[in-house]
N, C-alpha and C positions, 0 to 999 in steps of 0.2 A: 550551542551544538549539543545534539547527543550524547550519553554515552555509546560509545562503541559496543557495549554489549548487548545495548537496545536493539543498536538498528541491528547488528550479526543475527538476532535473536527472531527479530523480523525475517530477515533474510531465510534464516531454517528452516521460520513456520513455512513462506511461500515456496522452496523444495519441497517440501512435505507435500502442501498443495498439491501440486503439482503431480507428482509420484502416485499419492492414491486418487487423482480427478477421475480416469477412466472406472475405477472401483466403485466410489461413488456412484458414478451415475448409474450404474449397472445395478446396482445393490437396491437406488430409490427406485428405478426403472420395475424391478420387482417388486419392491415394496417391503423388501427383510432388512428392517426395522432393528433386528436383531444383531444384525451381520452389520451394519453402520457403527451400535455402538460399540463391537470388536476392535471398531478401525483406532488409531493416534486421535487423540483430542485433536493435535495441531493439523489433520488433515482435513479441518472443518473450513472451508474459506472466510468464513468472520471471525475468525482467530489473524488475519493477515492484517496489520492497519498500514494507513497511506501515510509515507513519510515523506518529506520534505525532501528529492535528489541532492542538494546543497548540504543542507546542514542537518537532516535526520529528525528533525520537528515533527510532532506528530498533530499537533491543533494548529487552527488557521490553514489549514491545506486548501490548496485549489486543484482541484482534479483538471483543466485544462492543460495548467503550465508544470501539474506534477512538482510545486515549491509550495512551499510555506508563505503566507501574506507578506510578513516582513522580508524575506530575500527576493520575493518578487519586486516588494516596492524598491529598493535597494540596486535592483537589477535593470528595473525598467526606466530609473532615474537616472541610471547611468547610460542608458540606450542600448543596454546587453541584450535586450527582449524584440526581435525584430517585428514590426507592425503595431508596437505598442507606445501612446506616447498620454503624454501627462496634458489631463485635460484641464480647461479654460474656460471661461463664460465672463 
């Protein structure tokens, strides 16, 4: 698991986001290049990383199921992941 200040810290950046996104595009949309780097570092969206909903893991991510490899396998072993089942040959 994470710590706790990771993910919270995560969490801010994507506020942030969020907050100045209209700014942003307004500013590229011009082209003042200047007026951008006025803006919060953290209102840059690749300041945001993809955490794992479960346990806040940040590697191993699967953007479909939004988990971490391991709590997916873990989850989908136990039949928590509907439509997903443990393959065979």
């Amino acid at each position: 698991m994470a710590k706790k200040s990771w993910i919270a810290r995560n969490k801010r950046k994507a506020r942030t986001v969020a907050k100045y996104a209209k700014l942003r595009t307004k500013l590229k949309a011009e082209g003042d290049y200047e007026g951008l780097t006025m803006l919060p570092r953290d209102a840059s969206p690749t300041r945001v990383v993809n955490r794992c909903e479960v346990t806040g893991r940040r590697r191993g991510y699967l953007r479909r199921f939004r988990m971490s490899r391991i709590t997916f396998r873990e989850m989908a072993s136990s039949g928590l992941i509907p439509g997903v089942t443990k393959s065979s040959w």
